[in-house]
N, C-alpha and C positions, 0 to 999 in steps of 0.2 A: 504493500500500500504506500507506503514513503516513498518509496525508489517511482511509482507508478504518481504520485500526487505530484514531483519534483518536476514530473516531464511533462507532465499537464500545465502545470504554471512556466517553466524554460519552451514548453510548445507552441504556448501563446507568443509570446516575444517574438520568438522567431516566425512565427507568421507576419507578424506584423514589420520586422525588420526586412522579411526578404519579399516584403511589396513595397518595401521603401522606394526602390529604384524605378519603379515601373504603378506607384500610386497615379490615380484618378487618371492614367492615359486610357482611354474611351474606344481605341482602335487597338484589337489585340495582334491586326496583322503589321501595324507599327511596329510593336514590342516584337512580333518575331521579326519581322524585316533588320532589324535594330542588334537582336541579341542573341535569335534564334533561341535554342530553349536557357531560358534561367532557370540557373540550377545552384547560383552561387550569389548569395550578398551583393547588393551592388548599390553604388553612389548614385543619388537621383538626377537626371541630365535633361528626358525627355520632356517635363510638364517645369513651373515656375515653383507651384504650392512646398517643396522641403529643399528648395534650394540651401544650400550652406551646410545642409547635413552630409555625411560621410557615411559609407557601406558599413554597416553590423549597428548604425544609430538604430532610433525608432522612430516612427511617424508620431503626432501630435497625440494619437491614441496610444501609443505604448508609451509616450512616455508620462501619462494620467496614471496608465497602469502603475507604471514604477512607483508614482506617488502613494499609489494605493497599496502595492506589497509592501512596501517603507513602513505606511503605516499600521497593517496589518499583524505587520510583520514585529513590532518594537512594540506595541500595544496587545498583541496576541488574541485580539479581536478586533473585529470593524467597531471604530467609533465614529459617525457622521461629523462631527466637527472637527477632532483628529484630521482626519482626513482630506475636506475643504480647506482646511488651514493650509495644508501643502499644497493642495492642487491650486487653490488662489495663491500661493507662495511663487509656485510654477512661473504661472502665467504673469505676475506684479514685477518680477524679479528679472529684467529683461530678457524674456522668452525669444529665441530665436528661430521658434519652427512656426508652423501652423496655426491661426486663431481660425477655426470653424463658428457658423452660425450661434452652433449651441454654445461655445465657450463664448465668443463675444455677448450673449443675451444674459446669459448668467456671470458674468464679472460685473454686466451694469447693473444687476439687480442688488447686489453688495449696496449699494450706493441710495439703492430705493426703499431696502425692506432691514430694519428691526434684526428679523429673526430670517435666518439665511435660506431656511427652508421651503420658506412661506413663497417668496418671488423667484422662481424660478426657468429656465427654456423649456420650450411643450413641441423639441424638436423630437420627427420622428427616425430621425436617422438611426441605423441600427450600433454607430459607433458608443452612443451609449453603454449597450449592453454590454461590448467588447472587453470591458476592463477587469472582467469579474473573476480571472483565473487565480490572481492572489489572492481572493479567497478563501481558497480550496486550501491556503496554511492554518489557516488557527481551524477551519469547522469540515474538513473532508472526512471525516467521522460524525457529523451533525448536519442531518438533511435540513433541516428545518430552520437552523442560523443563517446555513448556507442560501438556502431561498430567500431569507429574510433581508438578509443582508445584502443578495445580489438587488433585488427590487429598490431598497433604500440609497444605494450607492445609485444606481440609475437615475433614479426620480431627482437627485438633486442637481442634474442638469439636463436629462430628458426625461419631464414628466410628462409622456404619452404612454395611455396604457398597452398598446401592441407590443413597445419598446421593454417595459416591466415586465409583459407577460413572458417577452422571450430571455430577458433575462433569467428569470427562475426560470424556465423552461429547460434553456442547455447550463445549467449550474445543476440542476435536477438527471440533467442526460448527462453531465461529467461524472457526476456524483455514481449513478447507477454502473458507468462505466469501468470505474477505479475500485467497484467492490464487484464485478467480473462477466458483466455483461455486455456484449458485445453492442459495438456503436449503433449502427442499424436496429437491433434488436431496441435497445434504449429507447431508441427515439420514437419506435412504437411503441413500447411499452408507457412511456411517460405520457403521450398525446392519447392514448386509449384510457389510462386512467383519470387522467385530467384533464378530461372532458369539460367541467364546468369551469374548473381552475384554468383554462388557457383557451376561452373560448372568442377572441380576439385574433389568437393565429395558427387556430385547429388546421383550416383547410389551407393556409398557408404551409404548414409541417408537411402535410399528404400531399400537397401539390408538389415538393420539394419530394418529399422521397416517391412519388409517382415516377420522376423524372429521370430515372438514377442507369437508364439504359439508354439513354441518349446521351450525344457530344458532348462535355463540360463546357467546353467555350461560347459552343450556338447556345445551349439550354441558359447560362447566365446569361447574353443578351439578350436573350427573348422574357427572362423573367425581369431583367432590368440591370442595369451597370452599377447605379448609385449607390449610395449609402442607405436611400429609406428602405426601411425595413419591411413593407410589403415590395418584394423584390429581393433585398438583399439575406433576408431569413432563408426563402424559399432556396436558394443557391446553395447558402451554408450548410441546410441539412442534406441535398445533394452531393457535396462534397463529402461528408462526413462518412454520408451512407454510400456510396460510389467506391471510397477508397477507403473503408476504414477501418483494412491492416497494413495500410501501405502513409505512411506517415511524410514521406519524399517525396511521391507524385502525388498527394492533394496538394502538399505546399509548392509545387511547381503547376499544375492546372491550374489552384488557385491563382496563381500572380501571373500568368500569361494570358488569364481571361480580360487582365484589366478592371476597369473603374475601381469600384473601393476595394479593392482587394484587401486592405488592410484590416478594416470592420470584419469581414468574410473570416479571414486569413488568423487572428487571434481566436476565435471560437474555434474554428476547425484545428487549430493546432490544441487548442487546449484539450479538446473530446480525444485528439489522436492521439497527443502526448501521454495522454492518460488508459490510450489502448497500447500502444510499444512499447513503453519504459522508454528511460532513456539511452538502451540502446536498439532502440526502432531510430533513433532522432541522429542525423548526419551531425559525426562530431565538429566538421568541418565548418557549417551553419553555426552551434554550439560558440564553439571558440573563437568565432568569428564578429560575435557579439561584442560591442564597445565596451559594455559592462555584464559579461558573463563574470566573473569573478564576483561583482557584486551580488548580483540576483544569487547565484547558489549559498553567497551567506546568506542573504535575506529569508531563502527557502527554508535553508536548514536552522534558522534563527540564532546563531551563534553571536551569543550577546559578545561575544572578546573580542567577535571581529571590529576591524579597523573600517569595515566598510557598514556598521551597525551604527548608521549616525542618529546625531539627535533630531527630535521630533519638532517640526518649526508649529506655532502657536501667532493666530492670529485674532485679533480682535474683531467683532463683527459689527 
């Protein structure tokens, strides 16, 4: 379970790092004309959006995420304002990557509301949900913090309910994963019994695993490139269900189809990391990471590490 929880949270990153290079470019015969198959880490060139970033960084969404295993990770639960403290740290603190819609709506609502909670973006993009695999360190023995906590961390910068529901959704499909059922399997299992719990993106789940004998690349453009989540959901369980004992070609399908591959890209690493271990996961991708050193303390929570910093604290 440890060894399998590890690559579940190192799987996500890496999803999200190895769509770095090839983030929101919209034509995927670009990306092959361009690099032919990606298969390694690469510096973003094609599109404007992560310019300045370097191969093994993260996109605007991993590096939220990172905020979140920091403080998951130092506080040995999710605490919502822990948390926001960092992510608004992030972004105050001359951020150099990415401001999305939903990051820019929710830094102005600091400014508007009281209580942080209260004003926040009602973005539906699926990058919300994407941050959820540090998680899975303090509650991947606890189904129920673990849902609780994915919806919470969501809602404080997408609160649309599709977005919450798919968060508990594949936190719920990680979960069943890392205690020995297979991905596919999961992801039926979880949408059959939570039925009224996820009845927002039931036949989005089935439309996505209906799809899983068709092309990766034609099927995600036809259910949509973007980030919103009606579209971008539908893909992710495709991917998940398509490839998922093969942990190297979702994360190359995924990033050759283009648009967000990144939103896509950290869920499906997290359900597959958590079906391989970490050695299903190319140590190549692993060590290639800017802050691989860090994340494996952060996972294995080693308070002596030098990389176990302190927790920033923000006034609201």
């Amino acid at each position: 379970m440890k060894g399998n929880m590890k690559a579940a949270v190192i799987g996500s990153f890496i999803g999200d790092s190895m769509a770095l290079g090839t983030h929101w470019v919209y034509n995927p015969i670009d990306i092959q004309n361009r690099y032919g198959r990606v298969d390694s880490l690469l510096k973003p060139a094609m599109v404007d959006y992560h310019l300045g970033k370097d191969a093994g960084e993260f996109t605007h969404y991993g590096d939220q995420a990172y905020e979140l295993l920091v403080s998951v990770s130092t506080a040995n639960e999710f605490e919502a304002e822990n948390f926001m403290s960092r992510w608004r740290n992030l972004f105050k603190s001359g951020y150099k990557g990415y401001f999305d819609k939903a990051t820019k709506k929710t830094l102005e609502q600091f400014g508007e509301c009281d209580i942080y909670t209260e004003c926040v973006s009602h973005s539906s993009d699926l990058g919300g949900a994407s941050r959820i695999a540090p998680l899975l360190v303090p509650y991947s023995e606890d189904l129920e913090s673990l849902k609780r906590s994915a919806i919470e961390q969501t809602k404080l910068t997408h609160n649309h309910p599709q977005v919450m529901e798919a968060a508990a959704f594949f936190a719920e499909v990680a979960y069943e994963v890392l205690h020995g059922t297979s991905p596919k399997a999961a992801i039926e299992m979880v949408i059959e019994r939570g039925a009224d719990e996820y009845k927002n993106i039931a036949k989005l789940v089935r439309d996505g695993l209906n799809s899983i004998d068709h092309p990766t690349r034609q099927t995600i453009s036809d259910f949509g490139m973007g980030g919103d989540v009606n579209g971008a959901l539908q893909s992710t369980v495709h991917i998940i269900a398509k490839y998922e004992n093969d942990f190297e070609e979702a994360i190359i399908e995924n990033t050759m189809a283009g648009g967000d591959s990144a939103a896509r890209g950290m869920l499906v690493g997290m359900v597959l990391g958590g079906q391989v271990g970490m050695n299903g996961i190319p140590s190549g991708w692993f060590e290639g990471l800017k802050r691989h050193e860090e994340l494996i303390g952060f996972v294995n929570q080693t308070r002596h590490s030098h990389y176990y910093d302190y927790t920033v604290h923000v006034s609201y």
